[in-house]
KEKOL-797172 format. One record per residue: residue in one letter; y, z, x of N, C-alpha, C in turn. Coordinates in steps of 0.02 Angstrom, whole numbers. Each point is the difference from the previous one (the first is absolute). Layout:
KEKOL-797172
aa | n.yy | n.zz | n.xx | ca.yy | ca.zz | ca.xx | c.yy | c.zz | c.xx
A | Y | Z | X | Y | Z | X | Y | Z | X
...
//
This chain:
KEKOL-797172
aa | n.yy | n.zz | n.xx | ca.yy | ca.zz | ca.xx | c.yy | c.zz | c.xx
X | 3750 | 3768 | 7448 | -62 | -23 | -32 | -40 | 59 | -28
X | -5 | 53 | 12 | -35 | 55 | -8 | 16 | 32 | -65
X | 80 | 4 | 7 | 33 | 27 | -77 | -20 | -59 | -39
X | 18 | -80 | 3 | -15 | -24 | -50 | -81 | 12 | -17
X | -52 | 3 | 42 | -61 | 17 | -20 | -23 | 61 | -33
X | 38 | 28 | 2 | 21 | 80 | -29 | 1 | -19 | -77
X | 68 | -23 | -11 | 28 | -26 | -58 | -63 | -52 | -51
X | -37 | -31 | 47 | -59 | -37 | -43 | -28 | 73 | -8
X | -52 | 20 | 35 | -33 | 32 | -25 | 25 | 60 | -42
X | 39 | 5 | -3 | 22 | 67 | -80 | 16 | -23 | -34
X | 27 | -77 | 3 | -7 | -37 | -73 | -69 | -29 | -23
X | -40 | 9 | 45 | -71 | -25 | -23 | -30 | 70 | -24
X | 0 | 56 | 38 | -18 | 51 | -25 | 16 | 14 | -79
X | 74 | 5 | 7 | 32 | 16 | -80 | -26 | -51 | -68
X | -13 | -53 | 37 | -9 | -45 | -36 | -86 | 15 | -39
X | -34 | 15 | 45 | -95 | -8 | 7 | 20 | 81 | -52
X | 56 | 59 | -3 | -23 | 65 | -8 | 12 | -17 | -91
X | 85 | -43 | -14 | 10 | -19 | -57 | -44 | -36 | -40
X | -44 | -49 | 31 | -42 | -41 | -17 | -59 | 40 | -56
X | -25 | 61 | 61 | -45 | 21 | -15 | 14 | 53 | -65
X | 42 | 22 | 4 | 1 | 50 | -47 | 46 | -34 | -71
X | 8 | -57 | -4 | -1 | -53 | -47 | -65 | -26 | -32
X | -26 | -11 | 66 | -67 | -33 | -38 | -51 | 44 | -34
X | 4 | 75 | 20 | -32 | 63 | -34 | 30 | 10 | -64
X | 78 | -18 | -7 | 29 | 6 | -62 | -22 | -45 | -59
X | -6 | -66 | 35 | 6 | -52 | -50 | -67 | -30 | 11
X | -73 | 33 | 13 | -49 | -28 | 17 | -40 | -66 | -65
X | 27 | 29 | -43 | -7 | -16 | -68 | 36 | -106 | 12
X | 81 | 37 | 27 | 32 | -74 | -33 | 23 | -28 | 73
X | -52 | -25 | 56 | 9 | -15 | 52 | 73 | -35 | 23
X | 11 | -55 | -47 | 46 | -44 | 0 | 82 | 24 | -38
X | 14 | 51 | -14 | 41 | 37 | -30 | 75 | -20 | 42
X | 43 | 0 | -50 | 65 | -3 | 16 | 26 | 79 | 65
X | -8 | 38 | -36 | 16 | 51 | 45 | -40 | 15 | 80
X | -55 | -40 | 6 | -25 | 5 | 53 | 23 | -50 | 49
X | 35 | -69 | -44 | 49 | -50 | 31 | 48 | 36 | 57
X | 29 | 38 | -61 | 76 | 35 | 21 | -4 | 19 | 48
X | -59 | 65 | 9 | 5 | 54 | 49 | -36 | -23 | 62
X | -34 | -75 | 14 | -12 | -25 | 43 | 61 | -31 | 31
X | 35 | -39 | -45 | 74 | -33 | 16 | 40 | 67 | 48
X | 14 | 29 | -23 | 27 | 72 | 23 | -15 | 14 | 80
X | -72 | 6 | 1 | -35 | 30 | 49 | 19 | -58 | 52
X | 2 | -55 | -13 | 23 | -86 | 59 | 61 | 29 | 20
X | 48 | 26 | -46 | 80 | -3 | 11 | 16 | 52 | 34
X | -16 | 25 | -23 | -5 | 93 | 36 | 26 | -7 | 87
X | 70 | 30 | 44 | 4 | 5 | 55 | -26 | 68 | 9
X | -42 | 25 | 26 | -15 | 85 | 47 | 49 | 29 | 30
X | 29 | -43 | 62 | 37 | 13 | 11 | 92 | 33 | -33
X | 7 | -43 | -35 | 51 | 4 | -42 | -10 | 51 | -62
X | -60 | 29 | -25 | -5 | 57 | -49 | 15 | 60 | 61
X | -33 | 3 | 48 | 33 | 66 | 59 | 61 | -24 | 3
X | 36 | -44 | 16 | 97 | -1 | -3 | 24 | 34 | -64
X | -44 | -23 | -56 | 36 | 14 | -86 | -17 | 63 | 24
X | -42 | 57 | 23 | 2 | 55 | -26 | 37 | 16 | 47
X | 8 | 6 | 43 | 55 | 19 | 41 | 74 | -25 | -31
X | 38 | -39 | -4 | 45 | -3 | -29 | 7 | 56 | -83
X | -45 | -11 | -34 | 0 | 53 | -53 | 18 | 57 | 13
X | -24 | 42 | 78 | 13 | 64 | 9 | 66 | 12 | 29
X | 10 | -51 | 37 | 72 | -5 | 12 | 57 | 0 | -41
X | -8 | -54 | -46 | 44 | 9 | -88 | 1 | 56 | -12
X | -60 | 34 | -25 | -13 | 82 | -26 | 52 | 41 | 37
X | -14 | -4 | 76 | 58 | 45 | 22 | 68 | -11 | 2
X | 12 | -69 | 1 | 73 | -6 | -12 | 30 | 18 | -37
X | -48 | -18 | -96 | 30 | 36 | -44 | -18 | 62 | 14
X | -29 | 40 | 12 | 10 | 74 | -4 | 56 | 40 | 45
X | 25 | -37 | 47 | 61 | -4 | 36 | 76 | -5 | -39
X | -16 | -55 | -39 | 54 | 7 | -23 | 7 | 24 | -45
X | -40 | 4 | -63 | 0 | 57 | -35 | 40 | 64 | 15
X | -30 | 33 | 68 | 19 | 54 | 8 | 82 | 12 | 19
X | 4 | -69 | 17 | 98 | -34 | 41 | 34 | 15 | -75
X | -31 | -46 | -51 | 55 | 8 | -55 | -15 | 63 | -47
X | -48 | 40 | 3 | -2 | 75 | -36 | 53 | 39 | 32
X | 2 | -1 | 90 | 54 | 29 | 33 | 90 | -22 | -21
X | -4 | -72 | 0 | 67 | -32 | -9 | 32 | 16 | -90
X | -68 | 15 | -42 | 14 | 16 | -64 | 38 | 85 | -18
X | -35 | 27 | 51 | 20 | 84 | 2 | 73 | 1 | 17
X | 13 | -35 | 55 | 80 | -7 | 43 | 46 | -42 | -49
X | -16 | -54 | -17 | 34 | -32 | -46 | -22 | -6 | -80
X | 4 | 54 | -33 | -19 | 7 | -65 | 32 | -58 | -42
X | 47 | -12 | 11 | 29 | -29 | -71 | -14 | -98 | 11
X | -37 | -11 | 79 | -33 | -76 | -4 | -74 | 40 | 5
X | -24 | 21 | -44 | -70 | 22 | -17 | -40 | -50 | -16
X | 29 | -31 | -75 | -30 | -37 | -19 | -11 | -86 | 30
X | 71 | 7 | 36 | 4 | -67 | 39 | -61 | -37 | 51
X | 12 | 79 | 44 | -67 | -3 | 41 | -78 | 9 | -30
X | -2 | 39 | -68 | -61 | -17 | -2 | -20 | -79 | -23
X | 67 | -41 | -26 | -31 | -61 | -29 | 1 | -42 | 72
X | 29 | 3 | 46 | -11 | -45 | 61 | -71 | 13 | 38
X | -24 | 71 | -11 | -67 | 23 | -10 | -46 | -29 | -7
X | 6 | -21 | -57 | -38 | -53 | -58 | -30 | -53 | 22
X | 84 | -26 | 10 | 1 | -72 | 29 | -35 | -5 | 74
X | -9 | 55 | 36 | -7 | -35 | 84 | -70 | 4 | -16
X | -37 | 67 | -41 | -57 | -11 | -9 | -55 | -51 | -24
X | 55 | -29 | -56 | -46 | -63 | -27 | -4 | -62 | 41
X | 56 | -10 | 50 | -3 | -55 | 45 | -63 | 30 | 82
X | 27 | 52 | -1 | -87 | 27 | 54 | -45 | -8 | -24
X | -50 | 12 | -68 | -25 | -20 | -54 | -27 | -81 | 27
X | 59 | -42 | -34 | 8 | -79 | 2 | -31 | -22 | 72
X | 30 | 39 | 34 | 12 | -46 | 75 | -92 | 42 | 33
X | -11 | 56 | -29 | -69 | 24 | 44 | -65 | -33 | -35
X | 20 | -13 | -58 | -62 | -42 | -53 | 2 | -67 | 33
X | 43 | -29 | 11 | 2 | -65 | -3 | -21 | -35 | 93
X | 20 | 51 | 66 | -6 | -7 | 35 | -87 | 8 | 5
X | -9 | 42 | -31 | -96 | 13 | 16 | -35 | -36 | -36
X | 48 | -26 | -52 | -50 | -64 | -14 | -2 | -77 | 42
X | 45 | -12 | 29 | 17 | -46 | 66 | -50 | 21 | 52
X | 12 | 63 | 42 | -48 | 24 | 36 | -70 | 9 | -11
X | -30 | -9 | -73 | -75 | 22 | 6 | -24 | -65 | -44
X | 17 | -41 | -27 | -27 | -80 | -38 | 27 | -34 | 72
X | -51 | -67 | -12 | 11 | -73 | 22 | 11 | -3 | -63
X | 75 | -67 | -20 | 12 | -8 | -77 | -56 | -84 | 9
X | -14 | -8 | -38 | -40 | -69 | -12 | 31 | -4 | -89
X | -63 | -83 | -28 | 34 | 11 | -74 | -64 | 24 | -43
X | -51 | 36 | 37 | -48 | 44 | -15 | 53 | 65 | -48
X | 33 | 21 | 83 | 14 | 72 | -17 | 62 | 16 | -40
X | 43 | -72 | -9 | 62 | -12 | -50 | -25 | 12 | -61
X | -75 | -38 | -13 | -19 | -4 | -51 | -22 | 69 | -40
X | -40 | 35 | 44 | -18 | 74 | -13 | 36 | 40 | -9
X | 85 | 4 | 39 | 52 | 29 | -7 | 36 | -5 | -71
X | 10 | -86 | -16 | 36 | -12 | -46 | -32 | 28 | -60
X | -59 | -8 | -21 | -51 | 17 | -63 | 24 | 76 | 11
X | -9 | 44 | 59 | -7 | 57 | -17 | 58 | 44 | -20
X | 83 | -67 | 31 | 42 | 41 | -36 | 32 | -20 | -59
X | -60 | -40 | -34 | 21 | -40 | -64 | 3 | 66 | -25
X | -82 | 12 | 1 | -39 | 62 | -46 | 63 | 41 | -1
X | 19 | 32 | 64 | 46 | 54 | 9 | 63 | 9 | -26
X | 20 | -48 | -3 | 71 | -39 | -37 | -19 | 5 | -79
X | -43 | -19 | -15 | -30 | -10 | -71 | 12 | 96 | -28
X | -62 | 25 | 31 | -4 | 83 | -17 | 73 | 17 | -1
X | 48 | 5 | 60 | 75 | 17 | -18 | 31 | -6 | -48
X | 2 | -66 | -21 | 37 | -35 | -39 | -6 | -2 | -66
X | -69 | 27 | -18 | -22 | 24 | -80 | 37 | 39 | -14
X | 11 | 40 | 10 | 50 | 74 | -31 | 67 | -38 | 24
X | 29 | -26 | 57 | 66 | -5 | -47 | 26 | -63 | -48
X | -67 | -54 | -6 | 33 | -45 | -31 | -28 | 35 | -78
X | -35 | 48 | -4 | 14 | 49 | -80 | 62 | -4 | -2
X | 14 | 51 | 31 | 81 | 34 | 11 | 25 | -39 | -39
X | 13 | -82 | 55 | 49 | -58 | -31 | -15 | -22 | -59
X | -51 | 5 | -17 | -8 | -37 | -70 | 1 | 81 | -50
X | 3 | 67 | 2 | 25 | 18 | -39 | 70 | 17 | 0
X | 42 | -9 | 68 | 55 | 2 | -18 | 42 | -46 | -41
X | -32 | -76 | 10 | 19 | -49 | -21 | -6 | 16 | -102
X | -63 | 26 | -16 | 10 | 29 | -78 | 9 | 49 | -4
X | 42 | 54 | 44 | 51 | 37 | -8 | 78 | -1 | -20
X | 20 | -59 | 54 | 52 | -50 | -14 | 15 | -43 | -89
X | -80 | -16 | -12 | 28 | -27 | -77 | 6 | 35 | -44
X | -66 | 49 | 14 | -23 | 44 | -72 | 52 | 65 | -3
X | 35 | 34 | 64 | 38 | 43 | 2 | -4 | 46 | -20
X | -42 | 36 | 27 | -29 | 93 | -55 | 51 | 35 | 28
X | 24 | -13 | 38 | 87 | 26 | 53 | 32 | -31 | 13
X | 70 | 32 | 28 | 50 | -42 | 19 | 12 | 56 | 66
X | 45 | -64 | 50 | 34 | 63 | 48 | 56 | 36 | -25
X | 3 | 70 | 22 | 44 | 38 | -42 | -36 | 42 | -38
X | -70 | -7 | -41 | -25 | 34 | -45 | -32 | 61 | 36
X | -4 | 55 | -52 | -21 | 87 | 7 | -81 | -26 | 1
X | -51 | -4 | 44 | -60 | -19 | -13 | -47 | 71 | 9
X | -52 | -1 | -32 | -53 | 63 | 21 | -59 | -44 | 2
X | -20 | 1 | 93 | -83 | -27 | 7 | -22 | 10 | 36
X | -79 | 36 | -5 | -43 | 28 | 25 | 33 | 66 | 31
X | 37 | 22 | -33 | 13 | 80 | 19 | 61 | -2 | 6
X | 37 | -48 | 51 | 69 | -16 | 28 | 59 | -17 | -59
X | 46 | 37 | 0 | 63 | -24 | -52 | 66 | 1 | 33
X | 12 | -73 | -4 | 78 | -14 | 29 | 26 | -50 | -14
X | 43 | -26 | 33 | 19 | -73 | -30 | -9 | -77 | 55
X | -25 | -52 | -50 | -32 | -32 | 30 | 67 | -35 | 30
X | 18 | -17 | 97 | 34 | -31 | 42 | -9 | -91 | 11
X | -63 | 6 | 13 | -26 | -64 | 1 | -66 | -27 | -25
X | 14 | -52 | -32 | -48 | -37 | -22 | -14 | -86 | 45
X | -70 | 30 | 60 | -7 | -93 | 30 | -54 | -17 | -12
X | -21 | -40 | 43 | -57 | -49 | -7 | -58 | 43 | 7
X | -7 | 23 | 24 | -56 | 42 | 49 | 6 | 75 | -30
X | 64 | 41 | -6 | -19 | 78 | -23 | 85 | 14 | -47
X | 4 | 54 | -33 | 33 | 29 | -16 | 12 | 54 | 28
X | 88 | 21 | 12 | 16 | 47 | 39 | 34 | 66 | -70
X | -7 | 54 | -6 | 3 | 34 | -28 | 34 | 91 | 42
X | 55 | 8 | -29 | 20 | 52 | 19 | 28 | 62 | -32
X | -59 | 59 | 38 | -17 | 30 | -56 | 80 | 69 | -8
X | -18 | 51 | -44 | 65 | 58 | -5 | 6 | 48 | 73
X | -51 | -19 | 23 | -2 | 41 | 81 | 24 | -43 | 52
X | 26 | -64 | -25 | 20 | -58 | 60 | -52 | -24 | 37
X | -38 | -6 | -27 | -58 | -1 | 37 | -6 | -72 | -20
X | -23 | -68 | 50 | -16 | -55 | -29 | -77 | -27 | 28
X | -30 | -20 | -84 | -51 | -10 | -14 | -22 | -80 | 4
X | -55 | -13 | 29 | 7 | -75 | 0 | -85 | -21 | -38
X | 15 | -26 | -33 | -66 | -9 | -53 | -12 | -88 | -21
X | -81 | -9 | 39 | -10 | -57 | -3 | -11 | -38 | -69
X | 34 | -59 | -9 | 13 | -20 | -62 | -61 | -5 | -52
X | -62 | -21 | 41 | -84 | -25 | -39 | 0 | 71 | -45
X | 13 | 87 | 43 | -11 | 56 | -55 | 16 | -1 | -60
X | 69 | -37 | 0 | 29 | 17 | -78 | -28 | -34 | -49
X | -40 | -61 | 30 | -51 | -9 | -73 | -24 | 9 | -44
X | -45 | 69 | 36 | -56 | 33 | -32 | 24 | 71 | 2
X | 59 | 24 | 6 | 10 | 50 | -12 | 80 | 11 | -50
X | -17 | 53 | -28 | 40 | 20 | -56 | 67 | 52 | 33
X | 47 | -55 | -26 | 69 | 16 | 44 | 68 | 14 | -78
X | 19 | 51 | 11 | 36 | 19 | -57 | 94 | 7 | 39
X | 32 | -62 | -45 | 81 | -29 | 25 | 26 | 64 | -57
X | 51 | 39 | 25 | 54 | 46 | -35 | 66 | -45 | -29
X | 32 | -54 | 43 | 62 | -35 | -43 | -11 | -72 | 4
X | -51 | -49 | 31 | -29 | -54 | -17 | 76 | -37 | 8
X | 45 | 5 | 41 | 61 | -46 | 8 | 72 | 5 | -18
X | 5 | 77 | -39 | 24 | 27 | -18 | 32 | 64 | 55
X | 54 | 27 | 4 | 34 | 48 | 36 | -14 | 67 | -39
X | 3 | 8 | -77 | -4 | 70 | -17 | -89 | -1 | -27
X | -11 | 63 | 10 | -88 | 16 | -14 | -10 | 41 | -23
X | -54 | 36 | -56 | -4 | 48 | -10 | -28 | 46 | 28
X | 34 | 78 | 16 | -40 | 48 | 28 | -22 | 47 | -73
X | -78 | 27 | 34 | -5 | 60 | -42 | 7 | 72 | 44
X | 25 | 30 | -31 | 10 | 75 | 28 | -24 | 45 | -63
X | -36 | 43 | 35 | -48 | 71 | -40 | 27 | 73 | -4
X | 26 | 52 | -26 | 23 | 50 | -8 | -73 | 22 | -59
X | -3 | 82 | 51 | -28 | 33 | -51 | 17 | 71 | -32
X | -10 | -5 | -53 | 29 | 106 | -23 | -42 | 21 | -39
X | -11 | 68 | -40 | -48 | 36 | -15 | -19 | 1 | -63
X | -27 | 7 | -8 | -36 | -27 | -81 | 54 | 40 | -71
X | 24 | 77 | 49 | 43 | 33 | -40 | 72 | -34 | -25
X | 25 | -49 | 28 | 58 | -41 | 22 | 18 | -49 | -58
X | 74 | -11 | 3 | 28 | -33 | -51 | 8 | -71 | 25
X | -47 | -32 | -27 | -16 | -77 | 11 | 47 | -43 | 5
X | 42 | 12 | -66 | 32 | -47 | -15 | 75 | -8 | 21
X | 18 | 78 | 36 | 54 | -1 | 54 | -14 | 1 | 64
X | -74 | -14 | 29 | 7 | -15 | 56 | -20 | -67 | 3
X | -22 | -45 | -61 | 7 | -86 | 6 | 106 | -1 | 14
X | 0 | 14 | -65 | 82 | -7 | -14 | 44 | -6 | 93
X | -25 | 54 | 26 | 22 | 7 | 71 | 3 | -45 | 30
X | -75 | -5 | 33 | -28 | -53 | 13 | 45 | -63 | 2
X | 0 | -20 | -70 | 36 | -78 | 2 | 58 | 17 | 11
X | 50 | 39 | -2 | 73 | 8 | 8 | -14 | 0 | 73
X | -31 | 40 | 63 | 8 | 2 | 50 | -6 | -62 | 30
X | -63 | -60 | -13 | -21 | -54 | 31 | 73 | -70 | -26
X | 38 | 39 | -64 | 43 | -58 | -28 | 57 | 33 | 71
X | 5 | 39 | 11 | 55 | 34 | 58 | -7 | -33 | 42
X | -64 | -19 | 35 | -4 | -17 | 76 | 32 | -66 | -1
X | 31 | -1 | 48 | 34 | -47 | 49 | -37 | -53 | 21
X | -74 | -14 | -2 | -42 | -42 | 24 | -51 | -27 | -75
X | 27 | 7 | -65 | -36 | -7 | -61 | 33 | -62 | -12
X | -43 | -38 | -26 | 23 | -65 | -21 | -29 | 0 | -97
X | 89 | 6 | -1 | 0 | 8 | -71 | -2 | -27 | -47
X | -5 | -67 | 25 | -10 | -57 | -67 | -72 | 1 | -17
X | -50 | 41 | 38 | -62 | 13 | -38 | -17 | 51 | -26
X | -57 | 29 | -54 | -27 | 44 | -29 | -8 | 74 | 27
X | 31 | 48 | 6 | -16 | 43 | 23 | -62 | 41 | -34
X | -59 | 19 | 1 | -54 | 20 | -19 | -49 | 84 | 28
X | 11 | 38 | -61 | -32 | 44 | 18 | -65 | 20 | -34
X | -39 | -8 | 51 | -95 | 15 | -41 | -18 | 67 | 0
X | -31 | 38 | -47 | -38 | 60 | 0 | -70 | 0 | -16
X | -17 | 43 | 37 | -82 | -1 | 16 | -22 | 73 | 0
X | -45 | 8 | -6 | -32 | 85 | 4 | -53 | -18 | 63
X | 13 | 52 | 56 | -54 | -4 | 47 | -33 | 80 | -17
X | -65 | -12 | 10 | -46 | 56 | 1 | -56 | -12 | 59
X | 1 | 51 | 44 | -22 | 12 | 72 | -44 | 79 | -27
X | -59 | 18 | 54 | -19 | 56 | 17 | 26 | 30 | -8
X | 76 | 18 | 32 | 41 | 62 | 16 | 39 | 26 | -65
X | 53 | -67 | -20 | 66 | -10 | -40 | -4 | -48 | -49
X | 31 | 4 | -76 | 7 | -46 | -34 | 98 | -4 | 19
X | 7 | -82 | -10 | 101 | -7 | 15 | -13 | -71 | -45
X | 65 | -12 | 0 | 24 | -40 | -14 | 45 | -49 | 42
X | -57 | -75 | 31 | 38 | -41 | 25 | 39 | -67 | -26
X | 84 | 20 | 33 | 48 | -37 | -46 | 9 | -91 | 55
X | -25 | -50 | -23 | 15 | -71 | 68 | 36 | -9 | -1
X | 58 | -12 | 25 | 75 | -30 | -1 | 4 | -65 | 12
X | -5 | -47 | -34 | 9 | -78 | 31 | 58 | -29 | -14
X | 26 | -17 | 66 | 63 | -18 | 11 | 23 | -55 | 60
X | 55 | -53 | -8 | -19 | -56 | 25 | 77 | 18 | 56
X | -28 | -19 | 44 | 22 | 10 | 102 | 49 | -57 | -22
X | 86 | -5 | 16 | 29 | -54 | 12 | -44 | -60 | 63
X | -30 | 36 | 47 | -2 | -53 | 57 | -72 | 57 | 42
X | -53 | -52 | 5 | -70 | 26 | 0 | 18 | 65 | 72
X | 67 | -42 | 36 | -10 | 64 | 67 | 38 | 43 | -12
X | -7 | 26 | -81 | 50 | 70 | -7 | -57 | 51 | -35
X | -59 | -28 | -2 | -38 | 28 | -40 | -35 | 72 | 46
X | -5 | 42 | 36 | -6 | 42 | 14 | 73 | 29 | -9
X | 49 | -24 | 26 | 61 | 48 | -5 | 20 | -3 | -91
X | -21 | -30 | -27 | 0 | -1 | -80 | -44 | 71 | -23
X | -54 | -6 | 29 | -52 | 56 | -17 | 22 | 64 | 39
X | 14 | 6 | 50 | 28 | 48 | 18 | 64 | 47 | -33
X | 74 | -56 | -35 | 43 | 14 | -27 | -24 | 48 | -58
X | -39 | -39 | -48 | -28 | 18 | -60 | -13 | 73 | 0
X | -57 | 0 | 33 | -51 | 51 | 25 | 59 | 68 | 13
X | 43 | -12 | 53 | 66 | 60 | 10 | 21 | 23 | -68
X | 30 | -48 | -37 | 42 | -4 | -54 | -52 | 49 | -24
X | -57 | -35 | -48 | -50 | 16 | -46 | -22 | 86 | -1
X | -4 | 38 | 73 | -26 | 54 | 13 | 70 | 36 | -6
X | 76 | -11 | 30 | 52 | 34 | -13 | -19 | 9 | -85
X | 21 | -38 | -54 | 11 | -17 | -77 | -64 | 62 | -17
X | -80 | -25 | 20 | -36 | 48 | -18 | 5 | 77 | 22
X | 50 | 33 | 62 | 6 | 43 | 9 | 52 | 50 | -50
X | 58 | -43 | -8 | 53 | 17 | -21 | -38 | 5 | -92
X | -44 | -28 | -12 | -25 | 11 | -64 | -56 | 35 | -25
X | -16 | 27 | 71 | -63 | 56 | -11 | -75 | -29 | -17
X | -3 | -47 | 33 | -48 | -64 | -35 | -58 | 23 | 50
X | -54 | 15 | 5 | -19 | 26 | 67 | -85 | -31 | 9
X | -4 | -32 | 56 | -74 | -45 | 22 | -60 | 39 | -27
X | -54 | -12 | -2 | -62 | 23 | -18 | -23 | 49 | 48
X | -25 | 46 | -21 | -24 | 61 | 35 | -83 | 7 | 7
X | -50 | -15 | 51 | -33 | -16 | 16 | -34 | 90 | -14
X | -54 | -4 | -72 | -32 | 66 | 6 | -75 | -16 | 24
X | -25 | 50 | 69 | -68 | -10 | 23 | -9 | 67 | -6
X | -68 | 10 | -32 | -41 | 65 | -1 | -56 | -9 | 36
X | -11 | 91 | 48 | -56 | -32 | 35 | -62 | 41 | -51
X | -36 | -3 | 32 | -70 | 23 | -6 | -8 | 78 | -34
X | 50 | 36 | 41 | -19 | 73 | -30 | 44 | 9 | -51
X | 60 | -36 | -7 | 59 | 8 | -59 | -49 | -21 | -65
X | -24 | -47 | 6 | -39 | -18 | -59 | -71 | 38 | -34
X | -50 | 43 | 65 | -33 | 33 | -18 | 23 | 90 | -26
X | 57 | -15 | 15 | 58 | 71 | -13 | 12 | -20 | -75
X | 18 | -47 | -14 | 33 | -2 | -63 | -57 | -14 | -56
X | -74 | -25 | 7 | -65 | 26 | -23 | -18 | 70 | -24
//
């Protein structure tokens, strides 16, 4: 009898303390929805059972930090199930998670259809907030799917990242970049942002590659080069245009002459070892021909008041 008299009075307490500092809030709108709630609350409320929830919480806490420390140890000893154990990790955590939320809410409500009601509204809201961002997602993946600014397979560059796009779902695009690195990019971004496709469905793409030499230099045999070396490579796909651009760069230091090489990759994952080939070739041909890069002249301060 004593505990249950216990149990009244800290629910009357809690109740008279919520009350009050409600009615200071809302002195204005006496009759207010939210002062409903947090009275409803204050009825349901066990005392007892919020001291069980926190106790159980600290207990969880240590378990996981227990095991944590079990599978950091079992990860060192057994390296190569690293990743195994960290995903069972995962998993035991989200069900301690599950099982410590859900028990302290048992332990600290009386359920009535007050507090169903307060529950359900509040995890409408909550459900609602989640669910904005990914039903974007779905609805821009869904006019991703028609409008197709990509395909899987394609050389993509977005927001910094360039690789080729793996998967295209409901929810995100998976993207993997020249470092192996895989990128996962929620579908709503590509909307509003400006995403540039290299072969749009296509296997061969064009690369550009840049060579530079010195303003003193014979132009027109180191284009000539140029295209003979990139028609050589093993990774040139020759049923297209081979193209060489000249440009004059002028910098602070050096005036040169930069030559673009645009040239189309049989198959988008040869395109570094394409540029690489070239690039070997291109510098042997310019050596053997005396063709020689730009020579960077800096004068300082006293060379110039010397020559005054």
């Amino acid at each position: 009898m004593k505990f249950i008299n216990s149990n009244i009075l800290l629910k009357s307490f809690l109740a008279l303390i919520l009350t009050l500092v409600s009615a200071s809030s809302y002195a204005q709108i006496p009759d207010s929805k939210e002062l409903q709630v947090i009275t409803t609350l204050a009825q349901v409320v066990k005392p007892g059972g919020l001291f069980m929830s926190v106790v159980l919480f600290v207990i969880v806490w240590a378990v996981l930090k227990v095991v944590k420390t079990i599978v950091a140890d079992l990860s060192e000893v057994f390296a190569e199930k690293r990743l195994l154990l960290q995903k069972a990790l995962v998993f035991f955590q989200f069900i301690a998670y599950f099982f410590s939320i859900s028990t302290a809410i048992m332990l600290s409500f009386e359920f009535s259809k007050e507090l169903l009601a307060i529950l359900g509204g509040t995890l409408a809201v909550a459900v609602g907030f989640a669910m904005k961002d990914l039903a974007a997602s779905v609805v821009a993946g869904i006019i991703i799917m028609f409008d197709r600014p990509f395909q899987v397979g394609d050389r993509v560059l977005f927001g910094g990242e360039y690789g080729d796009i793996t998967t295209i779902g409901l929810r995100s695009v998976k993207m993997t970049t020249l470092d192996d690195n895989v990128v996962t990019i929620p579908n709503n971004i590509f909307l509003n942002t400006l995403t540039s496709c290299g072969n749009y469905g296509e296997l061969d793409m064009q690369v550009a590659i840049q060579f530079h030499i010195g303003i003193d230099e014979d132009l027109s045999a180191a284009q000539n080069l140029i295209r003979e070396c990139a028609a050589l490579s093993k990774f040139a796909y020759l049923n297209k245009p081979i193209n060489v651009l000249i440009s004059q760069v002028l910098t602070n230091n050096f005036i040169a002459y930069k030559l673009t090489l645009k040239v189309y990759v049989l198959d988008t994952r040869y395109e570094k070892a394409l540029e690489t080939d070239i690039t070997l070739r291109v510098n042997e041909e310019f050596r053997k021909a005396n063709i020689k890069a730009p020579t960077m002249q800096v004068t300082n301060t006293v060379q110039r008041q010397a020559a005054q």
